[in-house]
C-alpha positions, 0 to 999 in steps of 0.5 A, a space after each residue: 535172812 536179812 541179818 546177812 544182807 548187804 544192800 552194799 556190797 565191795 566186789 574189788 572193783 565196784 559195787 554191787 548194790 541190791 536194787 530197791 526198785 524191783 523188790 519184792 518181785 526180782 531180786 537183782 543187783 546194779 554193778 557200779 563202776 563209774 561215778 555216773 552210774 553210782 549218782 543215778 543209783 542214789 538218786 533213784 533210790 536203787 540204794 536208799 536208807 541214810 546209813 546204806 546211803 553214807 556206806 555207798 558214798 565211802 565206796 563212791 570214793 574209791 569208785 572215783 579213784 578207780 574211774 579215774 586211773 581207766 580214764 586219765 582224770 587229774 586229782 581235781 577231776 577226781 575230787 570234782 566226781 566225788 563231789 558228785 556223788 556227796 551231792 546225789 541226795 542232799 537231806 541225808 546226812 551219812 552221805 556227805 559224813 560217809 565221802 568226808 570220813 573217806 576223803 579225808 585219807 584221800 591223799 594215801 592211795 585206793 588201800 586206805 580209801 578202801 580200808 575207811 570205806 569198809 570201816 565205815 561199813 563195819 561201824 554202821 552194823 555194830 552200831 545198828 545192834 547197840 541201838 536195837 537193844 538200847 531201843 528195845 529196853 526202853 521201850 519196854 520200860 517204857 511202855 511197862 507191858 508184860 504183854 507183846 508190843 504192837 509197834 508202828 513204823 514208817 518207809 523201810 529201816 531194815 538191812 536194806 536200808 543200812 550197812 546191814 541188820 537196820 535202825 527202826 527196824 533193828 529195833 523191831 527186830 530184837 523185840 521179836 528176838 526176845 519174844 516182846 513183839 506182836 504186830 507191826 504196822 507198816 506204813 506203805 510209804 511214798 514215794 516209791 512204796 518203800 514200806 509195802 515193798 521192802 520192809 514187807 518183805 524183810 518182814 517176811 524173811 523174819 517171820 514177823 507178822 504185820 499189816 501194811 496200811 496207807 499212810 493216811 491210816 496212821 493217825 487213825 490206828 494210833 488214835 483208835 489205841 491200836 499201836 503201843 509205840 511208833 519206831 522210826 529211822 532218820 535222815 538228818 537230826 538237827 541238834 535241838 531234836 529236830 528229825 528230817 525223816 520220810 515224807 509221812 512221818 511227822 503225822 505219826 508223830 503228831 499223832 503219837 503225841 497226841 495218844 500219849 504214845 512214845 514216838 521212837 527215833 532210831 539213828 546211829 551218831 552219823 545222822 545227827 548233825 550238831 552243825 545243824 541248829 534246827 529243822 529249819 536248816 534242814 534241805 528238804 528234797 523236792 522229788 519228780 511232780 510225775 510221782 504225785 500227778 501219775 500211777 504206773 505212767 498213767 495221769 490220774 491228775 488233770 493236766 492243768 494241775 502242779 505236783 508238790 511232792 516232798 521227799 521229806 518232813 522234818 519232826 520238831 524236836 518237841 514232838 520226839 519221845 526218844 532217840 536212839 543211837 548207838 550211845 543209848 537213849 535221849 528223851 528228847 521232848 523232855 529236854 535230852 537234846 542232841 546237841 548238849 549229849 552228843 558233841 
């Protein structure tokens, strides 16, 4: 079921965007048709995953365009509206890449917009199946089992979180297609329980079998030999390796390097951004203190206390078994850096 989802989707005057908010319980879109509307989907993770994120963005031009035909807007309003929408979620790379790539043929009309968008789109899945089958024979090569994986993930990288099919979860996902998967461990995931929610579900649609465990778990089931490889997605890579990802998952990844256990980024080439020479450079986005302080509207934190809630962590490169991309696999923390393979 989830090889045909589409968390964005062109309707020819909008889009249609599935929202992450209310699943598993509803299943239900979000019809975008102005800028305002699109910037808050983004920010409240109505669409989320870097690449859904970057093939939003490309439409969001388009949406800008088309919003500023109904309402008069002169060429700098317009571009001021997609500035807007470039800046909804700053960590994560593929939007900014996604409105660029577009803006660039802003200046021949809404066709062309439209026509980069969807090329946008397009790419992302083409490049999701080359990287699930580079991520799937390295893993198996490296791993050198003959017996099924068991295969730890954090917040969700399946079709919802990309133009369709997925990162991390892509690669899972052609595990199980060859018959090499046993069991995914999923991290439940902050802050919106993204893991529990949707890459439960997709796994669900698949037929994979899994548990959903805390985040604070993770290390435990990795150091107790419970997990053969942890596979991950990406927001933003830096060019020596560094990876801003989820807040959650550089524990995982501590911890795999502690149990000798490969540690799996998966990304298409639009996450890395070789502009960016590490971590440190990385915008790490600071989230509602509420979403740390209260459960379900209800304070759970005296009043007196201050919420620090990160969206994000950012992985050093040295702690980075592979990335993954749709070129094929990089060694990272033996030296394969981002920044030397993929200019």
């Amino acid at each position: 079921m989830s090889q045909e989802l589409r968390a964005v989707e062109w309707t020819g005057t909008g889009l249609a965007l599935i929202d992450q908010t209310v699943l598993p319980h509803r299943a239900e879109t979000v019809d975008v048709q102005d800028v305002d509307t699109l910037v808050d989907a983004i920010r409240r993770l109505v669409v989320r995953g870097a690449p859904a994120i970057g093939a939003a963005g490309a439409y969001g031009v388009a949406i800008a365009l088309l919003q500023g035909e109904r309402e008069g807007w002169t060429p700098d309003e317009v571009r001021a509206a997609v500035a807007r929408v470039r800046a909804a979620r700053p960590t994560a790379v593929n939007l900014m890449v996604g409105v660029d790539r577009v803006m660039a043929r802003f200046g021949e009309g809404l066709d062309a917009v439209l026509e980069e968008a969807a090329a946008v789109q397009r790419e992302d899945v083409e490049a999701n199946r080359a990287m699930a089958a580079f991520g799937a024979d390295w893993l198996l090569k490296r791993v050198g089992e003959d017996r099924p994986l068991r295969i730890l993930t954090h917040c969700n990288t399946g079709a919802l979180a990309t133009a369709g099919w997925g990162t991390a979860l892509g690669v899972i996902r052609e595990l199980h297609a060859r018959g090499r998967l046993e069991v995914v461990y999923v991290d439940e995931t902050r802050p919106l329980l993204q893991g529990a929610r949707l890459t439960a579900w997709e796994l669900v649609q698949e037929g994979i079998a899994h548990y959903v465990q805390a985040d604070g778990a993770a290390a435990g089931t990795v150091l107790r030999g419970q997990v053969d490889a942890a596979v991950v997605g990406a927001d933003r890579i830096a060019a020596n390796g560094d990876t801003a990802n989820k807040v959650g998952t550089v524990g995982v990844a501590l911890a795999c390097a502690d149990a000798g256990v490969p540690f799996l980024v998966a990304a298409p080439t639009t996450t890395v951004d070789l502009a960016t020479p590490s971590g440190d450079g990385i915008h790490i986005e600071l989230r509602d203190e509420a979403e740390v302080l209260e459960w379900a509207g209800t304070r759970t934190a005296p009043a007196a206390s201050r919420g620090h809630n990160p969206a994000f962590d950012v992985t050093p490169g040295r702690l980075v078994t592979g990335l993954v991309t749709e070129r094929g696999v990089l060694e990272v923390s033996a030296g394969e850096l981002p920044g030397e393979h993929l200019r």
